[in-house]
N, C-alpha and C positions, 0 to 999 in steps of 0.2 A: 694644562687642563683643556685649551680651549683646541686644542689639536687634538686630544684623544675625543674630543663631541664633534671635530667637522671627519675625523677616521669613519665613524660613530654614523653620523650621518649619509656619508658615503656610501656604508655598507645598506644603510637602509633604502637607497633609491637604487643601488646594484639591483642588477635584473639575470635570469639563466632563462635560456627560450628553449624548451624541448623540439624538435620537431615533429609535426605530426598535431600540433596544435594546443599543445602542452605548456603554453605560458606558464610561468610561475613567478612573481616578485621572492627575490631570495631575504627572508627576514634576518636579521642581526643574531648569530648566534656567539658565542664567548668561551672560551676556552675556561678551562678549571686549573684555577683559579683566572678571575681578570689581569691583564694587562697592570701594572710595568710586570707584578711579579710572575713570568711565564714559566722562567725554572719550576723541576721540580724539588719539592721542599727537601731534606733532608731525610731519610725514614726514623720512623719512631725506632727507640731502643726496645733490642727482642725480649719480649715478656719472661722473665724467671720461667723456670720448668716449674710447672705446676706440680704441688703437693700429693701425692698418691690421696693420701688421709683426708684430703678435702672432698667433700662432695661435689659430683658432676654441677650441681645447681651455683655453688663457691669458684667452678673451676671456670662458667662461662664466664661468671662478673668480674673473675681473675682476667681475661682477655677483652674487654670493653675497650672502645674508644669514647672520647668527650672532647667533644667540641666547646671552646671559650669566644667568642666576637669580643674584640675592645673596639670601643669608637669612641670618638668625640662627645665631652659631654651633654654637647646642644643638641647631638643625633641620638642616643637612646633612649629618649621618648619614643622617636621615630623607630627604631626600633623593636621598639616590643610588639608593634604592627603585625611582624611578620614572623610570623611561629617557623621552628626551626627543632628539631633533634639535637639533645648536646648529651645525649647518651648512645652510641652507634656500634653496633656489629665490630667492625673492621674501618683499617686506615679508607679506605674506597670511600665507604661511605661516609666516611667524616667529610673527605674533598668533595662529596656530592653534595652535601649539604651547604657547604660555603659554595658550590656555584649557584646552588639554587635561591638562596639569598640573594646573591649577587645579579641573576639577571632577574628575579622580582622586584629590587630596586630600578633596576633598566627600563621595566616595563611600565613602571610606574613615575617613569619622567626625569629620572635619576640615572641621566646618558652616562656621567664620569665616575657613578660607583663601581667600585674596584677592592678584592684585594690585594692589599699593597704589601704585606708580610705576614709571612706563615712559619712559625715553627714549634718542634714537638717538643715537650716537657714531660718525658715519662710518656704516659698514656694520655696525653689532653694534647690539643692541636690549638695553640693558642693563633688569632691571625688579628692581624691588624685592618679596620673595615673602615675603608672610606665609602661615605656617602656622598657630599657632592651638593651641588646643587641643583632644585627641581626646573626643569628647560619648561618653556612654553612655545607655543606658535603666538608668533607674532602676526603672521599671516601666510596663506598660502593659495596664491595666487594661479590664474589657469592661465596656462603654458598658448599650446596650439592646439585647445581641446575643443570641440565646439559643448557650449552650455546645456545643450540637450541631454547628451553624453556624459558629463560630469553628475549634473540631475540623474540618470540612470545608475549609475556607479554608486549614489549615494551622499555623494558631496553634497555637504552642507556649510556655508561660509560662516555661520555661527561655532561649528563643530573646528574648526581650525582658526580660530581669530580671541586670542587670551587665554585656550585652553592647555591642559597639559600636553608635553610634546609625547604620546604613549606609542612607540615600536608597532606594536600590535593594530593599533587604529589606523597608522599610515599603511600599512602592509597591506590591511584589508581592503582599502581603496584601490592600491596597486592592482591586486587582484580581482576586483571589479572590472578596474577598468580595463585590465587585459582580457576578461570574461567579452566583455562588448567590443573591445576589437578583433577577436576571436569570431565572434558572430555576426561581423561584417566585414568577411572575407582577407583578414589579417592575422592570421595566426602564428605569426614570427613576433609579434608586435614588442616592443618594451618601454618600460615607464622607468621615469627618470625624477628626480629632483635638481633642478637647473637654478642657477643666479641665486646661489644661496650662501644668507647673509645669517649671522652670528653677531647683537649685541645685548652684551651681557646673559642674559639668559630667556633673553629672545627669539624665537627664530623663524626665518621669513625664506622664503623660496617660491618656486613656479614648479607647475607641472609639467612635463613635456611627455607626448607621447612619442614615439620613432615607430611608426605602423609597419615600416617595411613592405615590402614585394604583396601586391595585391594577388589573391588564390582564388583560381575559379573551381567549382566541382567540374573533374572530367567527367565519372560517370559512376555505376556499381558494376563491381565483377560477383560473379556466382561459384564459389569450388566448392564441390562438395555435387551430392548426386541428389540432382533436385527436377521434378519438372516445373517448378513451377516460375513463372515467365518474367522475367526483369523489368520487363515494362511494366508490370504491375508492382512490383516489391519498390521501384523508382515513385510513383505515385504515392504507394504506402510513406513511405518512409521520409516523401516531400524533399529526397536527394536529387535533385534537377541539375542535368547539364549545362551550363554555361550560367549557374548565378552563383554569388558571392558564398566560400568556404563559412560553413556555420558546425563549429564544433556543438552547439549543444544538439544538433542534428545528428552528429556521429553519435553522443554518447546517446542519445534516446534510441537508437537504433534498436541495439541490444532487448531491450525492455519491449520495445513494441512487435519485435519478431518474438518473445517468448510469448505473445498473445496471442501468435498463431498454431491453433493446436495440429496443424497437418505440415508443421516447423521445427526438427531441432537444431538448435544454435550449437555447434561445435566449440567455437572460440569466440571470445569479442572482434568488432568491428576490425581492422589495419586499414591505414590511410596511408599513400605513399605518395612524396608530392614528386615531381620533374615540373622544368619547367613553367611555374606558377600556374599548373595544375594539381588538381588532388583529387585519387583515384580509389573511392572507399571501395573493400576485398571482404565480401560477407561469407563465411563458412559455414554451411548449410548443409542438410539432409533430412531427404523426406521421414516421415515420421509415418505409421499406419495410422490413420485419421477417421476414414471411412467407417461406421460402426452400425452395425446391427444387434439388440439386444433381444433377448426373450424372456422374462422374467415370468414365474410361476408364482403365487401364493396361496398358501392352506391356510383358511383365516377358519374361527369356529361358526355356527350360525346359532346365534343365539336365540332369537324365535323360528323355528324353521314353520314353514308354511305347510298346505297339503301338498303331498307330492313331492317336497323338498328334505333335502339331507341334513343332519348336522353338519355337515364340515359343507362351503362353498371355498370354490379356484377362483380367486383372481388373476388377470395377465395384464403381463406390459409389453408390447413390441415398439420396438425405435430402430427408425430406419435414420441415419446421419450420413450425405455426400459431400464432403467438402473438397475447396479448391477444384471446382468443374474444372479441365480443359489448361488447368494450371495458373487459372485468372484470379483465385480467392473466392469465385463465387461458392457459395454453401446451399444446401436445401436439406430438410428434415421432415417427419410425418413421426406421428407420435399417436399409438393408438392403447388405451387403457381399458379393460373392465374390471370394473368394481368391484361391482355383484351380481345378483344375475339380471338384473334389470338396467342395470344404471351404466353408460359408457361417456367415453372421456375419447375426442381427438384434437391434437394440436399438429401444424403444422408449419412451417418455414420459410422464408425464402430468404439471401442476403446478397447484394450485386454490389460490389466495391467500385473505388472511381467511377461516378454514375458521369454518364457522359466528360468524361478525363479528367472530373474533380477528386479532389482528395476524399470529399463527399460519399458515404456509402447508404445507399438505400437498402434497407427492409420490410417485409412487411410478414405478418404470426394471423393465422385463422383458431380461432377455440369453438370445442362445442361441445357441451355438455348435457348431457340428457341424465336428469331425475328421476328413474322409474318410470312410474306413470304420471309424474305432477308438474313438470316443468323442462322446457329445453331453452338453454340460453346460447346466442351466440355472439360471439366477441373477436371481429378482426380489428385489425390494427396496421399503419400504416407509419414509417419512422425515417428520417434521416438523421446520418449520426455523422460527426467531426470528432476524428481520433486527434487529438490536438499532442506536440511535441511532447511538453508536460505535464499538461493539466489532465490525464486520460483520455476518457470518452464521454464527447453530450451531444443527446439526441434532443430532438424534437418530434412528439407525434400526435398524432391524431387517434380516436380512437372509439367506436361503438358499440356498445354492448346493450343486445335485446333479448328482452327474458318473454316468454309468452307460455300460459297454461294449456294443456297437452286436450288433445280431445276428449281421452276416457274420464280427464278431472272435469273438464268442462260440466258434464251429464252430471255429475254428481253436485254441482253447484247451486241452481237451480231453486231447491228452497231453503238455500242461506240466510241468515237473517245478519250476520256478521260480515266484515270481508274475512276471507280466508287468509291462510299464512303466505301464501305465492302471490303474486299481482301479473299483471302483463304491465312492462315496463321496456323504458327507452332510454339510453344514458349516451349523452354525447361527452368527451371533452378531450381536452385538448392540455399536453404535461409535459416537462422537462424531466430527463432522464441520465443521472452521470454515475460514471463508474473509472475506476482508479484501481490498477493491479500491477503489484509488481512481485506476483509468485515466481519462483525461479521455474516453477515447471507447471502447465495447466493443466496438463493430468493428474500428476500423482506428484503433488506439493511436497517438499523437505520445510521451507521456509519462506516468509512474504505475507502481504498485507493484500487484501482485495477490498473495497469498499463499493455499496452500489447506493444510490437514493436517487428517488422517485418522486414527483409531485404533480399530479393533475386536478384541474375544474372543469364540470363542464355543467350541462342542462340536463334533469332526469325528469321523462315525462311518464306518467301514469297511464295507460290507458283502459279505457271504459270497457271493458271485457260484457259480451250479449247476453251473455249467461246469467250474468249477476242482476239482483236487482238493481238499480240505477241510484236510488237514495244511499246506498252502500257508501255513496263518493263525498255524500255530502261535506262531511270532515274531512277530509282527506286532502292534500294538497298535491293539484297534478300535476302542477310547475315547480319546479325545487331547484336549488345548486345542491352541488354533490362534491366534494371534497375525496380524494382518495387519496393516502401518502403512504410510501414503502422506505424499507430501509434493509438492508443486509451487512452487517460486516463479520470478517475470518480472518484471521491470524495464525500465523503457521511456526512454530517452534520448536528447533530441534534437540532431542536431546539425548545425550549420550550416543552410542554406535545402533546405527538405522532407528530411533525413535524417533517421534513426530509427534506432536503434542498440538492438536487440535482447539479452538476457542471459537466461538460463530455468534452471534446475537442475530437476528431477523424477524422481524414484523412487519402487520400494514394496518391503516386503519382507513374505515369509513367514515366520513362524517354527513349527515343527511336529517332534515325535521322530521322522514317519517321511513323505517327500514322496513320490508317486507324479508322472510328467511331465503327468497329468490336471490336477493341481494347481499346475501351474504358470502363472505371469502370459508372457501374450505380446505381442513386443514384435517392432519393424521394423514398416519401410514408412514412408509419407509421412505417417500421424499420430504416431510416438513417433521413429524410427530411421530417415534416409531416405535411399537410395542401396542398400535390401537389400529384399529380399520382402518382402512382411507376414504378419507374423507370424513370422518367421523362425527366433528365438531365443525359445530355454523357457529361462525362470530364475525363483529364488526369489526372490532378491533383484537388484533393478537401480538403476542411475543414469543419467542421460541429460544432459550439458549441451550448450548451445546458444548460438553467437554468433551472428545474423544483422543483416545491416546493409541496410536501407532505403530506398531513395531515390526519394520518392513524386512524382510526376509532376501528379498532381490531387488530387482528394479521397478516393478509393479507388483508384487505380492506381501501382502501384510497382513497379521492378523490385528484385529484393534475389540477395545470397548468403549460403550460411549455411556453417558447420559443426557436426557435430553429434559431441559424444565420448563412448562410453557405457562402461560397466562393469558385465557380466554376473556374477553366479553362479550355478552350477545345484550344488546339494545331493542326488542322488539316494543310492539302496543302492548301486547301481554304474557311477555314471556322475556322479562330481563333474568339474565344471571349472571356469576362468575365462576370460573372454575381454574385452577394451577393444578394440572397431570402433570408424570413423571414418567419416562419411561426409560427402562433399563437395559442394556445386552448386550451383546460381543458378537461377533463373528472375522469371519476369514475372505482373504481376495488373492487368489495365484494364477499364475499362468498354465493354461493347459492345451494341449494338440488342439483346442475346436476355438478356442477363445479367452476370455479370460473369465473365469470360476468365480460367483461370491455368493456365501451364505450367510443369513444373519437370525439370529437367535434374539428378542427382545420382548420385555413384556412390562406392562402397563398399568399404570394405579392414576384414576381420576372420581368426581362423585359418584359416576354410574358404574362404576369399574374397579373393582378389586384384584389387588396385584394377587397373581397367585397364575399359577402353569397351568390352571387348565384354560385359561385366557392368553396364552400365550400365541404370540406368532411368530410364522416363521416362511421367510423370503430368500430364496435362491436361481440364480439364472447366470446365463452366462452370456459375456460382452464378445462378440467376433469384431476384431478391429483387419480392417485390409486398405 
């Protein structure tokens, strides 16, 4: 017995080293059935010809196998533990079933159960089942590890000192700790069990690691037809010449080039070592990234004015440069009209490795003008760390200033109220992380993207000339201001070219006193679709989304979606709640000027009854170069 537990053990400190950085501890696996008996059993005798006159349902159960276990009678307590089929298909699966027994016993501390004999009785697979008895660690002591190292791995001297000896639990360690010499420049590395001692049903050993031939990074190779520049993709990706082999650096590779949308990734990474170097080989090709949009919209006008139509255009141009020069730098401008009064510009900037850090600076201008009632404007300054695993977290800064428009001003004058606008000041200062690992950033198959948001800062009021001045009296014009965002999407494939869409996103304000200046806006075909843009003021909102996909090519799909939202608006006097729903379909293919999309959607909220002649409808087309 006590030679099949040190076999037994052997096999469990046995190690296979891939190259290229592929450690793996080799776990104990067992042949069907266990050791002594390795023959194969006899085969069962050939089932009678089955009966014509029988039913097809008589003729399967004619053909069954059934499995019997005998064991000892102080083990079949033990036994009944472990469920098992003793009703089965075919002979196969009768022998699957007794391995399976057999290495759940293994796994469970039970190094010497074994079956020990096997034979057929007719249709029943009778086998003779030793159990054994249950191993412990007696201790398991550190080799030539340093304790830092071991602590990383997991090790805990509680978890191996009285406990079960479980296969499973040692392996995982193995693989720890080959994980952390992997990531310090030892990727041959193998782990061992050394000076290992067997009394009774005890067992004691030492760790040893064998790190092998220390690997330095040589460099990154580029195949594939790319301009864009190695010294920057080296930075990105924190592959540096001359420091210590970090496999969880290769394998992040992958995942952080599919984040660049003017990037396709051909293959995964190859690392090829000479010489205790290693020389990662990225297969690349440029992608059309660069995008100009023009997007038209025929919205109704529900009060027209004098001199105005029923139907108003709204537009969207987006100008998008990415990877200047081959460096990653981006720049964008973003210009919206609403209606015919109201406009919308954003704009961009994104400079990667800011002075040779991994570090990327950004910085976003907003500005939006309300008709005639208010112009806010909102830039924004960020530095962001794309970290190996953990995504991307920014840190920014951030001000936003709302101030009343001159034509409102005039009208102010003999208020005896404050108005719904304020002139306002918001400083603050917020952490920003995001986590993606879509297989593609265009035009997603499958992946998970997460983003959250959290800022504070100071919001100051200020005393507008217009107003009368007792106006302020209640009012508090020093305040904290709270603002948090959240987004997540989910990408799911199904069946041949579907894509099954899922989204949640909101943001809320929190503040002692809200002005509708201050409010986040929402509607239309980027948040809310099937209603104006911008439709809805609120403080706090939710927006979920199911759309379903069904892609025709490589970028063209027709889809429908639904979209369910949930408003609140906080004012002095004008709270409410409202949950719209908007509904539609539309199409997105490729065509000679760009790429084509039209969407069809319409909209049911309190002020708003679903029905077509409220419908809207938004088509333009994407030139990507």
């Amino acid at each position: 017995m006590y030679a099949r537990v040190l076999v037994f053990l052997l096999l469990c400190g046995g190690l296979l080293s891939r190259p290229g950085g592929g450690a793996w501890a080799q776990t104990p696996t067992l042949p069907v059935p266990n050791q002594p008996a390795l023959q194969t059993p006899p085969l069962p005798p050939a089932p009678a010809r089955p009966d014509s006159s029988l039913t097809r349902r008589a003729q399967r159960a004619a053909v069954r196998k059934f499995v019997r276990l005998e064991t000892e009678a102080a083990d079949r307590a033990l036994l009944r533990r472990y469920r098992y089929r003793t009703a089965v298909p075919d002979s196969l699966a009768a022998f699957r079933e007794v391995r399976d027994v057999v290495l759940a016993l293994q796994a469970d501390a039970y190094l010497t159960a074994s079956a020990d004999g096997m034979r057929w009785s007719h249709d029943t697979l009778r086998v003779q089942l030793y159990v054994g008895e249950k191993f412990r660690w007696a201790r398991l002591r550190n080799g030539n590890l340093g304790d830092g190292l071991m602590t990383r791995a997991g090790y805990r001297e509680r978890l191996f000192s009285g406990k079960p000896f479980e296969p499973n639990e040692w392996a995982r360690l193995q693989q720890n700790l080959l994980t952390e010499a992997e990531n310090q420049g030892y990727p041959f590395a193998a782990v061992r069990l050394d000076s290992l001692q067997l009394q009774g049903g005890d067992i004691s050993g030492r760790v040893v690691l064998d790190r092998g031939r220390v690997v330095l990074f040589d460099s990154i190779q580029l195949v594939g037809k790319t301009k864009t520049k190695k010294r920057f993709l080296t930075k990105y990706l924190q592959i540096f010449p001359n420091q210590p082999y970090n496999q969880q650096r290769v394998d992040a590779a992958a995942r952080l080039l599919r984040q660049l949308p003017y990037l396709q990734v051909k293959a995964e990474p190859e690392v090829r070592f000479a010489q205790g170097r290693a020389r990662v080989y990225l297969l690349l090709e440029d992608r059309p990234s660069n995008q100009f949009d023009a997007i038209v919209g025929v919205l109704p006008n529900a009060t027209p004015g004098p001199g105005q139509k029923k139907v108003q255009l709204t537009g969207d141009v987006t100008i998008n440069l990415r990877n200047l020069s081959g460096g990653g730098k981006q720049i964008g401008l973003q210009w919206r009209k609403l209606d015919a009064l109201s406009q919308l510009l954003d704009a961009h900037y994104v400079h990667p490795n800011f002075f040779g850090t991994p570090l990327e600076l950004g910085g976003t201008f907003n500005l939006y003008k309300q008709s005639n009632s208010f112009l806010t404007l909102q830039p924004r300054l960020q530095v962001t760390y794309p970290t190996v695993q953990a995504g991307r977290i920014s840190f920014f800064t951030e001000r936003r200033s709302s101030r009343l428009l001159a034509d409102t001003a005039n009208s102010l004058k003999d208020l005896t109220v404050l108005p719904p606008n304020i002139d306002s000041q918001y400083n603050s200062y917020g952490l920003d992380y995001n986590w993606n690992s879509l297989d593609d950033l265009l035009f997603p198959r499958r992946g998970f993207l997460a983003a959250v948001q959290g800022a504070v800062g100071t919001k100051r009021i200020t005393k507008n000339s217009d107003l009368n001045d007792t106006l302020y009296n209640r009012v508090p014009l020093r305040t904290t201001q709270v603002t948090l965002g959240l987004r997540l999407e989910r990408y799911y494939r199904i069946g041949r070219g579907g894509v099954l869409l899922t989204r949640l996103r909101g943001e809320s304000l929190v503040n002692e006193r809200l002005f509708l200046n201050d409010m986040f806006r929402i509607g239309g075909l980027a948040t809310l679709r099937g209603f104006n843009e911008y439709a809805f003021y609120a403080n706090t909102y939710g927006v979920g989304t199911v759309e379903y996909r069904q892609f025709t090519g490589a970028d063209s799909y027709v889809f429908v979606f639904a979209d369910q939202g949930y408003l609140r608006r906080d004012l002095e006097k004008d709270r409410g709640r409202d949950a719209p729903t908007g509904l539609g379909a539309g199409l997105s293919f490729r065509t000679g000027a760009g790429l084509f999309q039209f969407v069809y959607s319409v909209g049911r909220s309190e002020n708003q009854k679903m029905a077509l002649s409220n419908s809207k409808i938004h088509f333009g087309i994407t030139s990507r170069f």
